[in-house]
N, C-alpha and C positions, 0 to 999 in steps of 0.2 A: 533731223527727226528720224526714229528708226520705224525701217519699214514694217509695217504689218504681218503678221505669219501667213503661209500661204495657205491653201484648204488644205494639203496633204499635211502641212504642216501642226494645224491646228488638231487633225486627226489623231498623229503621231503624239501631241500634247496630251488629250485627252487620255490617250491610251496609256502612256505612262503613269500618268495621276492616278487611275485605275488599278494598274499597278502596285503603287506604293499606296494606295491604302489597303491591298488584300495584303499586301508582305507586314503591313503596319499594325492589322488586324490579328494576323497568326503570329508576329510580335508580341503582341499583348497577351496573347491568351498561352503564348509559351513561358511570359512571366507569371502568368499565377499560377501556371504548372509546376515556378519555380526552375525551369529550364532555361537558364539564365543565356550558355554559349547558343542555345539556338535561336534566342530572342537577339542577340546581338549580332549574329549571321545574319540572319533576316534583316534586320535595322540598317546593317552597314549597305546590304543590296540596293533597301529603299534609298539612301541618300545618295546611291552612282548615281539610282535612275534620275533623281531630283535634279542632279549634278551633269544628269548626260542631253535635257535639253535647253539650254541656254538658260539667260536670265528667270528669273520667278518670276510667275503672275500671282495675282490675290491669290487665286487657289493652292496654288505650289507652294506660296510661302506660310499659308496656315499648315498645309503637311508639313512642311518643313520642320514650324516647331514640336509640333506633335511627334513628326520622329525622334526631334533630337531630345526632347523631354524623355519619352520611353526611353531610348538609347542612355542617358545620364541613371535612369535609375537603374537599368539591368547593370550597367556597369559599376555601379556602385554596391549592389549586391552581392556581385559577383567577385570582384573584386576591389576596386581603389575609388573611397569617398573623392580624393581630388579629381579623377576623370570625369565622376559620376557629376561633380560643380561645374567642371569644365563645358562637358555639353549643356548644363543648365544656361550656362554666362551665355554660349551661340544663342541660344532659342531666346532667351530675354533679347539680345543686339536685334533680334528679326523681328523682335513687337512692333517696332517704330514704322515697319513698313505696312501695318498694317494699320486701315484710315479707323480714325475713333467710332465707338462701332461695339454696339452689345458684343459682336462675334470679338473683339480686340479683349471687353472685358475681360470674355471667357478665356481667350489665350491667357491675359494677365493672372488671372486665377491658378489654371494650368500649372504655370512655371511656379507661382507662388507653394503651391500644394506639393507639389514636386521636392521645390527647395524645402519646406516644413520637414516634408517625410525624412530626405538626406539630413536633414538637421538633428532631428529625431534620434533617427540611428545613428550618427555618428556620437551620439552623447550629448548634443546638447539641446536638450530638450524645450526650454525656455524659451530659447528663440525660436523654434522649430513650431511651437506653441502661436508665438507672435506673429511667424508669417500667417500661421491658418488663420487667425482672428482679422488677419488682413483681408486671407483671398475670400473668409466667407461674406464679409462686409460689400466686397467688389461683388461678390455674386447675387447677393441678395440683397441689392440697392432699389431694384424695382420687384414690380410682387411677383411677377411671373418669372420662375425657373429656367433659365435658359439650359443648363445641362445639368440636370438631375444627377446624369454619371458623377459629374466631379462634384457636385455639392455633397451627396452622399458620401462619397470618399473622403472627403474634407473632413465630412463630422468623423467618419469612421478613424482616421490619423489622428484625430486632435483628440480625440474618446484618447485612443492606447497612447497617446502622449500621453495625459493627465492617467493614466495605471502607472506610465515610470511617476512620476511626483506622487502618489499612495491616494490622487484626488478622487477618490473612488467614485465621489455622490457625481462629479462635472464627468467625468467617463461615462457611468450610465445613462446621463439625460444626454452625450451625445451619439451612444450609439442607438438608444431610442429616437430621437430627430431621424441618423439614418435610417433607420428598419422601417419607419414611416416613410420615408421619402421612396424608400425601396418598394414596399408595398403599393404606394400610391401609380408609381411608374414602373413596376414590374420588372426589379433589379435583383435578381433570387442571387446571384454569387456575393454582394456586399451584404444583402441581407444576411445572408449564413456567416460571413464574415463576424458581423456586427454581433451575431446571436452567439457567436465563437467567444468576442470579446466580453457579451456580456456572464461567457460563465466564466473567465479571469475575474471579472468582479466578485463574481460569487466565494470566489478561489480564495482573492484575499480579504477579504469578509471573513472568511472562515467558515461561508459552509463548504464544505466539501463533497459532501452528495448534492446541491444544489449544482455544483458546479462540474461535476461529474456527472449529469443529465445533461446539461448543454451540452457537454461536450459530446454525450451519446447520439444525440439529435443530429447535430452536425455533420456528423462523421456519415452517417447515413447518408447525408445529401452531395458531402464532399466526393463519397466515393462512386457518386453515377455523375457529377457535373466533374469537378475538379480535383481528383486523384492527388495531383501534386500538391494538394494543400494537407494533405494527411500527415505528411511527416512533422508538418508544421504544432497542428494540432495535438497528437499524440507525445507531442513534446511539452504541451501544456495539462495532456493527462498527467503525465509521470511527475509534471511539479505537484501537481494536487493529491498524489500516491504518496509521496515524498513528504508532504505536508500533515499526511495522516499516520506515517510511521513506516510503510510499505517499503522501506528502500529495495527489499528483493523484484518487489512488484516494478518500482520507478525503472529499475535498471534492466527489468527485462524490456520495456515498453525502449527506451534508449538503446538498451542494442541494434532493436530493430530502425529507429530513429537516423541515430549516430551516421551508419553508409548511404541513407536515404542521402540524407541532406548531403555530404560530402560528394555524390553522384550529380547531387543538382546545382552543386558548389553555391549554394546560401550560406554565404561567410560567417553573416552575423546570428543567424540559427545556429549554425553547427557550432560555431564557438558557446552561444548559450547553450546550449545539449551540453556541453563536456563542462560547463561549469555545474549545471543540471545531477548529469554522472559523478560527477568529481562531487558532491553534496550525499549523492547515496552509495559511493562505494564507504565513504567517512562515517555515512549513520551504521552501515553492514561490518564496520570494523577492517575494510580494505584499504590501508592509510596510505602505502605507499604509488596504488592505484590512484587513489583520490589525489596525489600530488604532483604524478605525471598529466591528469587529464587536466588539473585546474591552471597550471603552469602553459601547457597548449594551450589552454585558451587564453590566457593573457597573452600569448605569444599572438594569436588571431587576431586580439583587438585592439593590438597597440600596432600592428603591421592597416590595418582598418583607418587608424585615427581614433578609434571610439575609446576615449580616455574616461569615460564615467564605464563602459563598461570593464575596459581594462581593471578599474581600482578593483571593482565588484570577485575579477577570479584572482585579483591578486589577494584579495581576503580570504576567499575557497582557499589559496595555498598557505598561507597564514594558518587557515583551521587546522589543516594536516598538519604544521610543523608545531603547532600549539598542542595537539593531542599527541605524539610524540614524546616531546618534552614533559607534557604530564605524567603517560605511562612510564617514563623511564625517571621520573622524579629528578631529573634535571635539566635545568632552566637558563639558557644562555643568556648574559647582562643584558647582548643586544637585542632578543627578541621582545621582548615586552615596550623595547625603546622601539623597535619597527612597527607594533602593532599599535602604540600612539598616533607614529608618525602618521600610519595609512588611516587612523580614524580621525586625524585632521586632514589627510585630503580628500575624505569622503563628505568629511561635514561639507569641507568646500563645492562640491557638485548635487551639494543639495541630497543627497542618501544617506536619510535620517534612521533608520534600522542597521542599516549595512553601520554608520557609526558605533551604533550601541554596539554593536557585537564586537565591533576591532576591540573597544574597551574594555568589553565584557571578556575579551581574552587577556587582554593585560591584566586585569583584576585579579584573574584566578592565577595565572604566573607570578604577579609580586606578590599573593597569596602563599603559593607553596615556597617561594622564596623567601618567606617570614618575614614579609613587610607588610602589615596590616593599613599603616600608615597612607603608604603609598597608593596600597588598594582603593580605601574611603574615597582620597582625594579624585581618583579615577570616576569611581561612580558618581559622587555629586558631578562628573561631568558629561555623563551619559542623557542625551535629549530624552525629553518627556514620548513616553511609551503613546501608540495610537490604536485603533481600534486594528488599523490595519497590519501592525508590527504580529511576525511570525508568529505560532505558539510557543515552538522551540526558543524562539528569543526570550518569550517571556520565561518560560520554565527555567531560564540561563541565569536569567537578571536573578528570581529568586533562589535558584543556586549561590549565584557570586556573595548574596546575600548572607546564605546559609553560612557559610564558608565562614563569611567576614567574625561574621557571629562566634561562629563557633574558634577564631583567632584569638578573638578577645576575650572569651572564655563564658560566654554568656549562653548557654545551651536551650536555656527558655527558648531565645529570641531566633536560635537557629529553629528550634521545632515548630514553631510559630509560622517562619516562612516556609519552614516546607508542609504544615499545613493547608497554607493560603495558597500554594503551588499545586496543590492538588486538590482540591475546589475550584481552582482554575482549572485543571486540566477536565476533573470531571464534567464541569460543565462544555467545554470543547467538547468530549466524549460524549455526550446525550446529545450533541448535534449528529452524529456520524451514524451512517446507514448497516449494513450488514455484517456480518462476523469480521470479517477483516479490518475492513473499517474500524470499528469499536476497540478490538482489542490492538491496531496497530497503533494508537496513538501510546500505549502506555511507555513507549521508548523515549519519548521525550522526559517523562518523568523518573526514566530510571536511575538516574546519577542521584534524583533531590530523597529520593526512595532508599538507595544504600545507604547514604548519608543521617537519613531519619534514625534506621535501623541499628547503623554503626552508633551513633547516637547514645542509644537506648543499651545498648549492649556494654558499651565502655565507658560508661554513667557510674559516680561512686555507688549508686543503687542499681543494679540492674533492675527496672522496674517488668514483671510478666506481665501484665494486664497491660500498661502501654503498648509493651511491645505486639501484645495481642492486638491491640488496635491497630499499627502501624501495619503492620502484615496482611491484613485484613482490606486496609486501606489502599495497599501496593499493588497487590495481586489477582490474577483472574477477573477482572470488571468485566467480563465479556457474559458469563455466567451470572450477572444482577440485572437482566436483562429479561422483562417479558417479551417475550415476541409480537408485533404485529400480524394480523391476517398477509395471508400472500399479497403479494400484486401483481396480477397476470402482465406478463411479457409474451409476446407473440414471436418477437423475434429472436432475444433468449431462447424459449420453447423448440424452435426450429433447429437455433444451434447447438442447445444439447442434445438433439434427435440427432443431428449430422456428427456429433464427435462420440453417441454410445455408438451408432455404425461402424465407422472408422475404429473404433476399441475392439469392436468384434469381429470387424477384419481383421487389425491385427492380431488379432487371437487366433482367428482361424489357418494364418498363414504359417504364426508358432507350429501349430498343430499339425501344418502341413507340411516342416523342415526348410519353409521358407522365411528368410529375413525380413520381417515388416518395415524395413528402411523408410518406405515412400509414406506406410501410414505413420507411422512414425512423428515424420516432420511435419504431415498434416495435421494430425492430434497438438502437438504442439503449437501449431499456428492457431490452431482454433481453440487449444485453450487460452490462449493472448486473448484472440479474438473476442472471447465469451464476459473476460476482466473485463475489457475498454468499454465491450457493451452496460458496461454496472448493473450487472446483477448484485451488485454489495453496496449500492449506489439509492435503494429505497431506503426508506428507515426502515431498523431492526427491531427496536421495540422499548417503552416503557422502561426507565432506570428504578429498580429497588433499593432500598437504604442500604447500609453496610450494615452485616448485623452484630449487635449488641453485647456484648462477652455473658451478660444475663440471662439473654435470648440462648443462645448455646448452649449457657449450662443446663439451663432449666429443662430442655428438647433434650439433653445426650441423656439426661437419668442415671442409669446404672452404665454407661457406659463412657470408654476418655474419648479424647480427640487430642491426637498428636500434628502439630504443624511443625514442619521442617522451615530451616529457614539458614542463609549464608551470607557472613559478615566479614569480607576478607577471604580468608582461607577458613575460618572456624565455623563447623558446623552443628546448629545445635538443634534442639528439638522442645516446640512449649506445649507442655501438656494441661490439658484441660480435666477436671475429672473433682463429684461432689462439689462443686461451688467452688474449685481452689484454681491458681494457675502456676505454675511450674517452671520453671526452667532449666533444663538439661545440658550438657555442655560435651558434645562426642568427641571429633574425630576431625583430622584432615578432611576438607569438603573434597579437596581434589584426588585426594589417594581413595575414598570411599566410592566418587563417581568410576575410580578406574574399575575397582571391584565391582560395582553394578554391570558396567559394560561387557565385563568379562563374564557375570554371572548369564547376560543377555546372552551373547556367544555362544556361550554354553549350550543354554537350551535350545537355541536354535539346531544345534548342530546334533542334539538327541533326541528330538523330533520326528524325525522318520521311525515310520513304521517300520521298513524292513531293512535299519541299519544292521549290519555287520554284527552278532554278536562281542566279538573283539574290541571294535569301536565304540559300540557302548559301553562295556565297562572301562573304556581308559578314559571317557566325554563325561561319560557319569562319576565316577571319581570326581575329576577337575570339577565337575556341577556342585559335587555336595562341599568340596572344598570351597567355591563360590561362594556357595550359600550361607555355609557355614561363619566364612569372614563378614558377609554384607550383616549376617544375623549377631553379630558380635560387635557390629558397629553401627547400628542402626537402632535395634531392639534390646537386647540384652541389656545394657546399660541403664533403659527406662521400666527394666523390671519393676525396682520399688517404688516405683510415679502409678506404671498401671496395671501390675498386678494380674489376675486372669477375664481382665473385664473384655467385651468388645470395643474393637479401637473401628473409630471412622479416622483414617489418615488422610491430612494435606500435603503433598510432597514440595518438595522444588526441583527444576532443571528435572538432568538426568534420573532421580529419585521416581519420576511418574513412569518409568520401563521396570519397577524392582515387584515382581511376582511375588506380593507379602505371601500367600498363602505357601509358597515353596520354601518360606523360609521355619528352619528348623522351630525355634519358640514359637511361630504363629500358627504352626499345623493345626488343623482343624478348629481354630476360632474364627471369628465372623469379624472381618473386615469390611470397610468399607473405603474406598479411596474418592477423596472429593477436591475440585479446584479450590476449593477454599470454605472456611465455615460457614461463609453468606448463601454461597453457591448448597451446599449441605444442608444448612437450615430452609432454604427456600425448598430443594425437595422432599425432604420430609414432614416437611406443613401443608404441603400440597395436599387437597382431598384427595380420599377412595373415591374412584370415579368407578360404578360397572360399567362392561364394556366384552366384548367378543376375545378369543382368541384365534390367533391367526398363525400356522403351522405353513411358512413358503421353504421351496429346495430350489437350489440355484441346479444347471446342471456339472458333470462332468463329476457327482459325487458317485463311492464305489458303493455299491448297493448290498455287499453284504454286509457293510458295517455302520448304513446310514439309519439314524436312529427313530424314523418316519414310524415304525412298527410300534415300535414303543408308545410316542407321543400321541399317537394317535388312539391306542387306547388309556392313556391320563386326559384327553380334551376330546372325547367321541362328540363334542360339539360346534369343535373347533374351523373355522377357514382354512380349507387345504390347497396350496396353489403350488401344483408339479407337474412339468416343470414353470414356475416362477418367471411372468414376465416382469416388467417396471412399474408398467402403468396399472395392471392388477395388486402388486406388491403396494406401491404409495395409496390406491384406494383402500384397499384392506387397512392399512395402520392406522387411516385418520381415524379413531376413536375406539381404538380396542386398547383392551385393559391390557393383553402379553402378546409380544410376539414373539416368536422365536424363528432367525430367518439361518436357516443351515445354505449356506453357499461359501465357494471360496471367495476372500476379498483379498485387497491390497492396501495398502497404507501409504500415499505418497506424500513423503518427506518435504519433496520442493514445494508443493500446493495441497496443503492439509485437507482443504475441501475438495479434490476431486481424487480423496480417497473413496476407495469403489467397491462395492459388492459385485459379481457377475453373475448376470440372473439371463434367462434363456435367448432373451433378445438383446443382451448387453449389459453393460455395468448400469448402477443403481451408484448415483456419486452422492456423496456426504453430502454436501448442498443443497440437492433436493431434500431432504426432510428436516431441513433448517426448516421450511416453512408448511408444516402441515398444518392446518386449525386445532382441532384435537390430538396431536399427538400421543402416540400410543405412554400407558401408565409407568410398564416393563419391557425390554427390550433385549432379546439374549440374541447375541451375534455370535455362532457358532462357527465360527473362519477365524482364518492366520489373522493375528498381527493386530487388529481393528481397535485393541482399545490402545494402541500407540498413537503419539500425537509429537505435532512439532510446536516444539515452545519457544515459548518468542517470549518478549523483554514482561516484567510482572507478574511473571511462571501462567503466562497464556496459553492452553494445553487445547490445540487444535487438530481436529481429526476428524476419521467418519463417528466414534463413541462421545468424541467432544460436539461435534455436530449436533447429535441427537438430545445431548444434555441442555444445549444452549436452546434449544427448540423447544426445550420444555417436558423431556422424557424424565422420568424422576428417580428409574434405574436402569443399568444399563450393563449387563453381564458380557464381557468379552476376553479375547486373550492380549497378552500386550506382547508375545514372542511367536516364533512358529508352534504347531502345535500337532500331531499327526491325528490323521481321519480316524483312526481306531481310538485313540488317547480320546477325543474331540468326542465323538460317539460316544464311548462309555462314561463321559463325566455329564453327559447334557442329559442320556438316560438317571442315571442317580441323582441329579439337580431337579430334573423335573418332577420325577416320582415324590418327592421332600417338597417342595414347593405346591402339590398336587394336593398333598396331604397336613397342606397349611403353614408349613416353615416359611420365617422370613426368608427374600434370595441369601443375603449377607450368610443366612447361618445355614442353610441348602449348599450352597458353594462351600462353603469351608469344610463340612463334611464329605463333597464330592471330591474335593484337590485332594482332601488329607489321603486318600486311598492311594496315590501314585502322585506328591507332590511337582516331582521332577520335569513329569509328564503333561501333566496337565495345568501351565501358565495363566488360568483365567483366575481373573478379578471381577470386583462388584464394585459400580461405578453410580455415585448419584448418592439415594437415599438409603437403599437398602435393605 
């Protein structure tokens, strides 16, 4: 019989145990930090000390399994699913020592939950499914809760089990179980978990601002309780970024993502990240990025064991070498044989989307390989589409469709689905919250969009009026958009207080010969920061119909509307004008964009006030030669279409940078440049609302040439605010008929919306007067650059002028190149005076350019 322990002994017992549950404690909480090697430092301590005094008593051996449970999962995180079983199989062998016994169930539970989760991520879901349905039966045998921790956990595991299988409805009723059971026993790190997972739900539903406020919520709580859980999270923003068209947005949110995790060595995070990245560098057009990241990560999950995930980036590398082959119009025999094979072995792991797509790339491959034949059979074998299946898939499916159609020669049945493809998408689209949102989904529809068009154009008819509609259809949706009222955000609010700061810091440090380095990379963390909080993440507003070719005409009267539009390489132009529609046929689209670019260049560089006389006349040459070509390939050609009427112009791409009023044939007519004729008709149906005007100066303007004297006496009743803060500037506009705001802005290219005016206390960003109630009528922005925008897929023309438009301004006078203070002054003088004295802006502006077209690059944006 073995002796008894002595008292010192028993001391020494005690003291250990003690021990290993504090090492056991900051174990755990180093795993949700995601700090994988420190939770396993820790672990490995606990079981010396288990191991350094003799045999186990009841207490020792319930730590026991508890450490080696922890220990199996950090190590299977971190590294290898088989070590991670391994310690699961120890901590099962130690049940038996423990006597039958509610506290035995709870261990049985334990290991059960455990083994699910490793099951889980390793890829097999199913089972991983079955243990939990085990351990919650063990735990919830009697009615009282013996550890709420692990039941709660349980639902929370078997919830994101049922997201991989697309079981969206069994996911939510179980991370609701958890978030109750959390609430009831005051478990806030599962509960945020749970409330994490229930915006994945939202994600693949398809709201995406639903599910971009979870994620805003969380992030909140994450980053005062558990920090390590952010990289996590934010990696489920940039799917939902991703989802909305955003690839620029996904892949900044992943940058930051990508070292997080790799620091905290989460294996099977970081490899979904780079399957994630390798999805948005492919939508950004980055192919051969997209095939190194997707290829890593099959490398990750086949080094794992996770063979359901492995198949998933072996599709990611599949799409790269499939868009390759497309762009280069040739198609190797074995790829379309590989991308069968891998959507039979996806069918076989139960990844019913991930199937459709492998197909959906064969499809289009024995498509452009001229087998129509082959294609059909492919698609009758594509699983029946769900609620839950991508957009992108779906807009795909109706592409292959397209496609098939148009093989077989039937173009009805082509235009048909790419109709129903965008009714589908439109609808998508009326779900989605602010600027970005809205107008990034149009990228999924851009291939079924050229297609339509290409269609239309290469038709033994080319039909105008179709075409007019398709065009119509394609582009600028961002612009059919009534606004909703604001919705005040608190903490938004704070953090664009905190990033105009830091803008006027670094302004000030410009100024002062010093390098704004530090604010720099602060402004750029806080503008991440500003995204993930979803400010684009409310609804944006009310969808209006496309409008009507009837509608158009009847509203231009005596005047055309030219829409640009690119089919291939050929660019043409459809004019509207007296009830008819037109179609025009120019020029190389790509040789004419160089000529744009070059005309941009130009002006920019004759811009200053006190260049060189020498240098202007050799910039100015090159300018009018500029002009001269853009005008001879752009205009001239549509002479006998429109004649000396006013044009309102729709551009595309690069065309929204082209200074109509600098160009030769359009001097001194009245243009008008609009996203699209929807966009155009909505602002000039819009009432005459009266209303104040409001006269604001940014500072750092030069005061002999600032044109304050002036305006001041055409609006002696005017709102004067100099120098111009933000917060007086956004009150003044809510509901005044003109403004006119003289300050320098900027236009940034990478983030359209935090192009900026700088007004005394800071910049004034495009963003903020997205959401004014009454937005001002007229709106003259007398700064660089402002009516430039970055355009995205469906000639989405986003900027601080684009801002304003979509907010509901109805015109919008700015420059789209640099422009000098003297130039800038003398033309806003003569605009105003003309405007003062009752001229539309469109025909005030075209009289003010024609005087020194070169000079002065401003456009009339809106109604006009």
């Amino acid at each position: 019989m073995a002796s008894l322990p002595s008292e010192s002994g028993q001391a020494r017992h005690a003291e250990v145990l003690g021990q290993v549950v504090a090492l056991h404690q900051l174990a755990r909480e180093a795993g949700w930090a995601y700090r994988f090697d420190r939770a396993i430092t820790l672990l490995r301590d606990a079981r010396r000390l288990l191991d350094s005094i003799g045999p186990d008593s009841p207490q020792a051996v319930v730590l026991r399994i508890r450490v080696l449970v922890s220990f199996g999962y950090a190590q299977a995180e971190s590294g290898s699913h088989t070590d991670g079983f391994g310690r699961l199989d120890e901590a099962a062998a130690h049940l038996a020592e423990v006597p039958v016994s509610p506290r035995r169930a709870e261990l049985e539970g334990l290991v059960l939950c455990y083994r699910g989760l490793l099951l889980h991520r390793a890829g097999r879901t199913l089972d991983g499914i079955e243990l939990f349905d085990t351990a919650i039966e063990r735990l919830t045998e009697t009615d009282e809760v013996g550890d709420p921790d692990l039941l709660a956990a349980l639902y929370l595991n078997r919830g994101y089990a049922y997201i991989e299988l697309a079981q969206v409805v069994r996911a939510g009723e179980d991370f609701e179980q958890c978030i109750d059971l959390c609430f009831e026993h005051g478990i806030d790190l599962l509960a945020d978990k749970a409330r994490h997972n229930l915006g994945y739900v939202q994600y693949m539903m398809g709201d995406l601002p639903g599910a971009l406020r979870h994620y805003a919520e969380v992030e909140r709580s994450y980053q005062v309780s558990t920090p390590g859980l952010l990289p996590a999270l934010r990696l489920d923003q940039a799917r939902a970024l991703l989802a909305a068209g955003l690839a620029v947005d996904a892949a900044r949110h992943l940058d930051d993502v990508i070292p997080r995790l790799r620091a905290q060595r989460a294996g099977q995070d970081l490899a979904e990240a780079e399957v994630t990245s390798a999805a948005a560098a492919l939508l950004d057009g980055r192919v051969a990025e997209a095939r190194r990241l997707a290829r890593s990560a099959m490398r990750r999950f086949t080094r794992r064991g996770n063979t359901r995930w492995a198949a998933v980036a072996a599709l990611a590398a599949l799409r790269t070498e499939t868009a390759l082959a497309l762009s280069a119009r040739r198609i190797p025999s074995r790829l379309p044989e590989r991308a069968v094979k891998l959507a039979e072995t996806l069918r076989a792991l139960l990844l019913e989307d991930e199937t459709g797509l492998a197909l959906m790339l064969a499809v289009r491959m024995e498509l452009r390989r001229g087998d129509p034949a082959a294609a059909e059979l492919l698609l009758d074998q594509l699983p029946r589409q769900r609620a839950t299946t991508p957009l992108d898939h779906r807009m795909l499916l109706r592409l292959c469709r397209a496609e098939l159609a148009v093989a077989r020669g039937d173009r009805r049945r082509a235009l048909t689905e790419a109709r129903g493809g965008f009714v589908e998408l439109g609808r998508a689209r009326d779900r989605m919250g602010g600027l970005e949102l809205v107008c990034g989904t149009a990228i999924h529809g851009q291939q079924l969009g050229d297609l339509a068009v290409r269609l239309v154009l290469d038709g033994p008819r080319r039909d105008a009026r179709r075409l007019f509609g398709w065009l119509e259809r394609t582009r600028a949706q961002v612009y059919r958009y009534e606004p909703l009222p604001a919705i005040d955000d608190p903490v938004l609010s704070e953090q664009v207080s905190s990033l105009r700061s830091l803008r006027r810091a670094a302004q000030q440090a410009r100024l002062a010969g010093r390098s704004p380095r530090q604010e720099e990379k602060q402004i750029a963390a806080l503008e991440r920061e500003i995204l993930r909080q979803g400010w684009y993440a409310s609804p944006w507003g009310r969808p209006r119909p496309v409008a009507s070719l009837h509608g158009v005409s009847a509203a231009l009267g005596s005047r055309a509307l030219v829409t640009f539009a690119v089919s291939g390489d050929e660019l043409v132009a459809l004019v509207v004008s007296e009830g008819r529609v037109r179609l025009a046929h120019l020029s190389s689209a790509t040789e004419t964009f160089e000529w744009v670019k070059r005309l941009h260049a130009d002006l920019d560089t004759i811009a200053p006030d006190d260049l060189p006389p020498p240098v202007s006349a050799v910039v100015g040459a090159s300018a009018r030669r500029s002009a001269d070509t853009v005008d001879a390939r752009l205009v001239e050609p549509l002479r006998s279409l429109v004649g000396d009427r006013e044009l309102v112009i729709v551009p595309t791409g690069p065309l929204y940078a082209v200074p109509w009023g600098s160009l030769p044939s359009l001097r001194g007519r009245a243009v008008v440049v609009a996203p699209s004729a929807t966009a155009w008709l909505t602002a000039v149906s819009a009432p005459d609302e009266p209303g104040h005007v409001v006269l604001a100066r940014g500072p750092r303007l030069r005061d002999t040439i600032a044109e304050d004297a002036a305006l001041t006496k055409l609006y002696p009743s005017a709102t004067r605010l100099s120098p111009a803060s933000v917060g007086d500037v956004l009150s003044a506009l809510d509901g005044a008929s003109m403004a006119h705001l003289a300050a320098h802005g900027e236009h940034e290219p990478t983030n359209a919306m935090f192009s900026r005016l700088e007004l005394a206390d800071g910049p004034l960003f495009a963003h903020e007067l997205a959401r004014l109630s009454h937005p001002p009528r007229h709106v003259v922005l007398a700064a660089c650059e402002l009516a430039m925008a970055h355009i995205r897929p469906g000639d989405e023309a986003l900027g601080f002028a684009g801002g304003l438009l979509a907010s509901g301004v109805r015109t919008v006078v700015a420059a789209n190149s640099r422009v000098g203070d003297g130039a800038a002054a003398a033309t806003m003088v003569e605009y105003h005076r003309r405007v003062a004295a009752g001229e539309r802006p469109a025909v005030a502006l075209a009289a003010a350019v024609a005087e020194d077209p070169l000079h002065r690059p401003f456009i009339c944006l809106g109604a006009g």
